[in-house]
C-alpha positions as CSV (number, residue, x, y, z in Angstrom):
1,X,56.4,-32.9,-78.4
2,X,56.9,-30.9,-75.5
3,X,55.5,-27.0,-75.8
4,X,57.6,-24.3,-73.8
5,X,55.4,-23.1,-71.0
6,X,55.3,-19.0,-70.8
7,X,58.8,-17.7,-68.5
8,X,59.2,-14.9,-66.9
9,X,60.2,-12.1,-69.4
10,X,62.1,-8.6,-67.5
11,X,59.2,-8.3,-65.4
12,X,57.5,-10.9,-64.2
13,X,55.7,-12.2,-67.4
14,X,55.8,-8.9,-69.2
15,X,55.6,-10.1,-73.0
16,X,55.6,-7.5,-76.1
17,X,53.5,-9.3,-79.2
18,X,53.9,-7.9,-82.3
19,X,50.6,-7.6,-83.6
20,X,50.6,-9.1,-87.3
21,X,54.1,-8.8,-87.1
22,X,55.6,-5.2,-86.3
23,X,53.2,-3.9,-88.7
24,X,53.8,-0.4,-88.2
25,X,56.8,-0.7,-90.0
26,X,56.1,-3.6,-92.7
27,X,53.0,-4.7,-94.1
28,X,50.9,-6.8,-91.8
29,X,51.4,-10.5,-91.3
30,X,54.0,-10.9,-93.7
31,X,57.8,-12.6,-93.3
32,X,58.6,-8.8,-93.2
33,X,56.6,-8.2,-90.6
34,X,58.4,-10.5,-88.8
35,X,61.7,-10.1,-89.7
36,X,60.7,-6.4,-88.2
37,X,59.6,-7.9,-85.1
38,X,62.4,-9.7,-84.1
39,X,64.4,-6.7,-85.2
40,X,62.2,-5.0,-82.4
41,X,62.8,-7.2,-79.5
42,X,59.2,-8.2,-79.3
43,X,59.1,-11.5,-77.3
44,X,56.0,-13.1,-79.7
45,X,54.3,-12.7,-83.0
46,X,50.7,-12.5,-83.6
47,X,49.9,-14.2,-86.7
48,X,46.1,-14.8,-88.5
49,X,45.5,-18.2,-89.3
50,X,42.6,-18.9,-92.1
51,X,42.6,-21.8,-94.5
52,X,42.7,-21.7,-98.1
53,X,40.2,-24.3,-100.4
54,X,42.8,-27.1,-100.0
55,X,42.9,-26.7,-96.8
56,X,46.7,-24.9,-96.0
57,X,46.9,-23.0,-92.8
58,X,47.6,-19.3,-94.4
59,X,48.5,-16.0,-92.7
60,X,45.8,-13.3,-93.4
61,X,43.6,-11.4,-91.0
62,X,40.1,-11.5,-93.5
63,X,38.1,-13.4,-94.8
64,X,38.4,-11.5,-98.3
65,X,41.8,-11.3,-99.5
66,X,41.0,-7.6,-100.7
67,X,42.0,-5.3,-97.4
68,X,45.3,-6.7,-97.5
69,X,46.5,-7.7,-100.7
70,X,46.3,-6.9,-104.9
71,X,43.9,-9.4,-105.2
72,X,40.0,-10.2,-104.4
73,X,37.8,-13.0,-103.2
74,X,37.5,-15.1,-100.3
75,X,40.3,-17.1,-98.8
76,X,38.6,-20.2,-98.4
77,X,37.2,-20.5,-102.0
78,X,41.1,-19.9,-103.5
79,X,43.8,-22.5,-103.4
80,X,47.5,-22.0,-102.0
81,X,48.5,-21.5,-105.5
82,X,46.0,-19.1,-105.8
83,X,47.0,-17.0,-103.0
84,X,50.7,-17.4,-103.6
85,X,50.0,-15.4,-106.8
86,X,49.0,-12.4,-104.7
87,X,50.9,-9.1,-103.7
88,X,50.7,-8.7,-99.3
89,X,53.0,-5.7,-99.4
90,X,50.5,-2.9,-99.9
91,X,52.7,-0.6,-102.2
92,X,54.9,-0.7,-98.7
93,X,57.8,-1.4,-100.5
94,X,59.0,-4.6,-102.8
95,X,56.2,-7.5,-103.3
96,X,55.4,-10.0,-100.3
97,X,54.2,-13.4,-100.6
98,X,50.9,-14.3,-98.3
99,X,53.3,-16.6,-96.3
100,X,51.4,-20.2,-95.1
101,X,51.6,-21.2,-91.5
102,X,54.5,-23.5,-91.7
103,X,56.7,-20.5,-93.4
104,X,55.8,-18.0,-90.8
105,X,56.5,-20.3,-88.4
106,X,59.7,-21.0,-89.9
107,X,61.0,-17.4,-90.0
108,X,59.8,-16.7,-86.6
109,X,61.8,-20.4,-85.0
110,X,64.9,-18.7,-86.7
111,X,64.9,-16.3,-84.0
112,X,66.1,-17.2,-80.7
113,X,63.5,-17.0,-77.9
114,X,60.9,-15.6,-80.1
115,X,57.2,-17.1,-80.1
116,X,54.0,-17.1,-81.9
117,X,50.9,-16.1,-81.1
118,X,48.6,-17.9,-83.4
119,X,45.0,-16.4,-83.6
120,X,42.9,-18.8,-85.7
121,X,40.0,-16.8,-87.6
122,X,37.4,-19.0,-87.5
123,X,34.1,-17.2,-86.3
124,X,30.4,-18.0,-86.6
125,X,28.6,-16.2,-89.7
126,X,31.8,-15.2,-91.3
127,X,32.3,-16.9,-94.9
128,X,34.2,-20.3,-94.4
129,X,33.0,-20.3,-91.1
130,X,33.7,-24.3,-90.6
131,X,32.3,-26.4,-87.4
132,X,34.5,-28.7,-87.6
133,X,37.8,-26.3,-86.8
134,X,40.1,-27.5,-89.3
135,X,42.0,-24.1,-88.7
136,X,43.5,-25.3,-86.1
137,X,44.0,-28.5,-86.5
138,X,46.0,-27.3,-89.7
139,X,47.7,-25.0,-87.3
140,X,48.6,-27.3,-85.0
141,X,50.2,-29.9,-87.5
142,X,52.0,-26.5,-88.9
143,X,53.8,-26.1,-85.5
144,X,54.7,-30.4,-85.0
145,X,55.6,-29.9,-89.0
146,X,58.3,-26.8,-88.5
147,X,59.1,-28.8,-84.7
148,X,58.6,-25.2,-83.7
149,X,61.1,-24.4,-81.2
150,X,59.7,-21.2,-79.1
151,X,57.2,-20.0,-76.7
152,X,53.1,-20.9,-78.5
153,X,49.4,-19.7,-77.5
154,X,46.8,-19.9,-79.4
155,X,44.1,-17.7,-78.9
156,X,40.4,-17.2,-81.2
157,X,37.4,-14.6,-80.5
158,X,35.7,-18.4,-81.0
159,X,35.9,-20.6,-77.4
160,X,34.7,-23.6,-79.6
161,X,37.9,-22.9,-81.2
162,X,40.4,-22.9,-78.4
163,X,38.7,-25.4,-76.6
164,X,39.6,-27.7,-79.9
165,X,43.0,-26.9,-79.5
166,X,43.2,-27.9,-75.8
167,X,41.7,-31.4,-76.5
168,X,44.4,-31.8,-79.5
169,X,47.6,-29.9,-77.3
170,X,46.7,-29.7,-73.9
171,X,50.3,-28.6,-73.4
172,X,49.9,-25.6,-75.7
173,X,48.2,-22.4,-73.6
174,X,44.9,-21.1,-74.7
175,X,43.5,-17.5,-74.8
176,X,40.2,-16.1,-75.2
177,X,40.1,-12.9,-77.1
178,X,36.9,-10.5,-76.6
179,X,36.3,-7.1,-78.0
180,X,35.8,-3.9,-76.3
181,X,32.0,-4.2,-75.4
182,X,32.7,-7.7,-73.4
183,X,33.1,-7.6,-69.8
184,X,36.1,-8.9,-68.9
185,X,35.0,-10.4,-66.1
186,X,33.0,-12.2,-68.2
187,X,36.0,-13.9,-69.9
188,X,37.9,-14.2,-66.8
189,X,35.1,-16.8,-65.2
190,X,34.9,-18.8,-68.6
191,X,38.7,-18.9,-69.1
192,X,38.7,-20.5,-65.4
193,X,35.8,-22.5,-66.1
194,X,37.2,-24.2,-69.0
195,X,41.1,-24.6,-68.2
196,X,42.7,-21.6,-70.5
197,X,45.8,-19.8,-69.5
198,X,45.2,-16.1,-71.0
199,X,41.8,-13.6,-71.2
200,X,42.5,-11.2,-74.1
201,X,40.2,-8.4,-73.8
202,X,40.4,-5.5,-75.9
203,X,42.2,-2.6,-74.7
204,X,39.6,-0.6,-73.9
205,X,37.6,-3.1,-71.8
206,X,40.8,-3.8,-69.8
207,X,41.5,-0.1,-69.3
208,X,37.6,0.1,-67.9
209,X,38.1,-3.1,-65.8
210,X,41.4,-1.7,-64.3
211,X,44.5,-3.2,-61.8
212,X,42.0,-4.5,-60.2
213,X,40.9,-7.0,-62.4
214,X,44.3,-7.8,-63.3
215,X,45.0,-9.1,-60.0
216,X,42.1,-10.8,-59.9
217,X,42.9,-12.9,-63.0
218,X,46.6,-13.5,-61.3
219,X,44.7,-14.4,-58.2
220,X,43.0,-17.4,-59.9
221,X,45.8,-18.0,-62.0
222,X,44.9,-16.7,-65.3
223,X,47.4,-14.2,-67.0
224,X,46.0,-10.8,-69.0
225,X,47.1,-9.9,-72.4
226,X,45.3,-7.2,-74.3
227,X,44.8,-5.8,-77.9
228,X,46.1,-3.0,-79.6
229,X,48.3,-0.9,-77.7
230,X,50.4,1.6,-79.8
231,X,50.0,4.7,-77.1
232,X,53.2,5.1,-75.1
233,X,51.1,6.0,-71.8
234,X,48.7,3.5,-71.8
235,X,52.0,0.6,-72.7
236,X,53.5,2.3,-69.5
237,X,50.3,2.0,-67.3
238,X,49.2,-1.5,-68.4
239,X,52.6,-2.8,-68.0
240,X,52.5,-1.1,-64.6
241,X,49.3,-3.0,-64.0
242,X,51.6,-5.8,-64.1
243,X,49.4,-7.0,-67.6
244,X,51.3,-10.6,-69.0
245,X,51.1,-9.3,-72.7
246,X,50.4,-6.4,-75.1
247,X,49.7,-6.7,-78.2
248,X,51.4,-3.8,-80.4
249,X,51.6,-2.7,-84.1
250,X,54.6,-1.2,-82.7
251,X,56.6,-3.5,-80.8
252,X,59.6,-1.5,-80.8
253,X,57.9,1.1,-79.0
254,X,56.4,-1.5,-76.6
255,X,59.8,-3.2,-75.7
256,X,61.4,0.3,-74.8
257,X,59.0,1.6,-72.4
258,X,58.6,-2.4,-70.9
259,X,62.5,-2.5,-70.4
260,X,62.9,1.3,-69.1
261,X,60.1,0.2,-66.1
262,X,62.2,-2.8,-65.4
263,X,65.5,-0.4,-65.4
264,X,63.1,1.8,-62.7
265,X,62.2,-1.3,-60.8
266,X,65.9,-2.9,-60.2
């Protein structure tokens, strides 16, 4: 199966992501969410990847299905059928399902030219923390399962994780996330070291590291995305840094001040 590589977008490699879907204006990581995503123009979805107890790639951001839904417990100790049973929607308006992995990446292939960013939450001392990264292998056989048709990173806070998905789809680009207390330069010599395409660091990390950095990550090849940008200046200013990607609860936001720079620029 042959994986899109990333194009240019209206600037040079400029890409909105709608974080858990455009989650500002339906409840997070839900076929809502996505549906408002693509209503938004954003060029890819962000979507958490856990595994339930029989082992189906689901889309929820913790490990305890409590912060996001009407139920409790943790993900990997309920089945599919289990979770399916659950309300995602938040009291945001009419019940959602916790959509798996195959059905998100249904909705979001029924989009032209959208694509998925699939963050896999598996992370050392969290519960169902699993060595052997059946996450994303799941994930992985979610996206040759769908024959997903778009753009596809997948990115984890865990390099054991991505590294896993480069020996099982070298073709697929790989990005290392890190929070706000990580250099970035840090991430920028490991994502060299070991082959991946994208450094994630938070937003405030990047905003420390500055242009600079950014064009030392194009220098050596990598592209810069960051994580979560819902301020209208600092959208404009990293965009102006030439950054690849931003992550946004508000995509719609983020693609209106990304196109109005490329209007500037022509």
């Amino acid at each position: 199966m042959t994986i899109p590589r990333f194009p240019d977008a209206p600037l040079p490699g400029l890409l909105v992501m709608a974080h858990r879907g455009a989650s500002a204006e339906a409840p997070e990581n839900t076929l809502a969410a996505i549906e408002a995503a693509a209503s938004a123009g954003a060029d890819l979805v962000e979507i958490d990847v856990r595994l339930t107890a029989d082992g189906i790639a689901v889309v929820l951001h913790d490990p305890d299905v409590g912060p996001t839904t009407d139920g409790a417990g943790l993900v990997h100790t309920m089945t599919l059928a289990e979770v399916k049973r659950l309300d995602a929607s938040g009291g945001r308006g009419p019940r959602q399902e916790v959509p798996t992995v195959v059905e998100a990446l249904a909705s979001i292939g029924d989009h032209s030219g959208m694509g998925v960013d699939l963050e896999i939450k598996n992370i050392p001392g969290e519960p169902g923390f699993d060595s052997r990264e059946k996450a994303v292998e799941a994930a992985l056989q979610a996206v040759r399962d769908v024959g997903f048709p778009g753009l596809i990173l997948v990115s984890s806070f865990n390099w054991l994780t991505i590294e896993r998905s480069k020996e099982l789809a070298p073709d697929i680009p790989t990005g290392f996330l890190t929070v706000a207390t990580i250099d970035p330069m840090a991430s920028l010599v490991y994502a060299m070291q070991a082959g991946h395409e994208f450094v994630l660091p938070q937003a405030p990390a990047l905003l420390g590291a500055g242009e600079a950095f950014v064009r030392e990550a194009h220098a050596e090849g990598i592209r810069v995305g960051t994580w979560t940008v819902d301020d209208e200046d600092t959208i404009a200013t990293m965009f102006g840094w030439q950054v690849d990607a931003i992550a946004s609860n508000d995509p719609r936001l983020a693609v209106t001040v990304r196109d109005r720079l490329a209007s500037v620029q022509k």
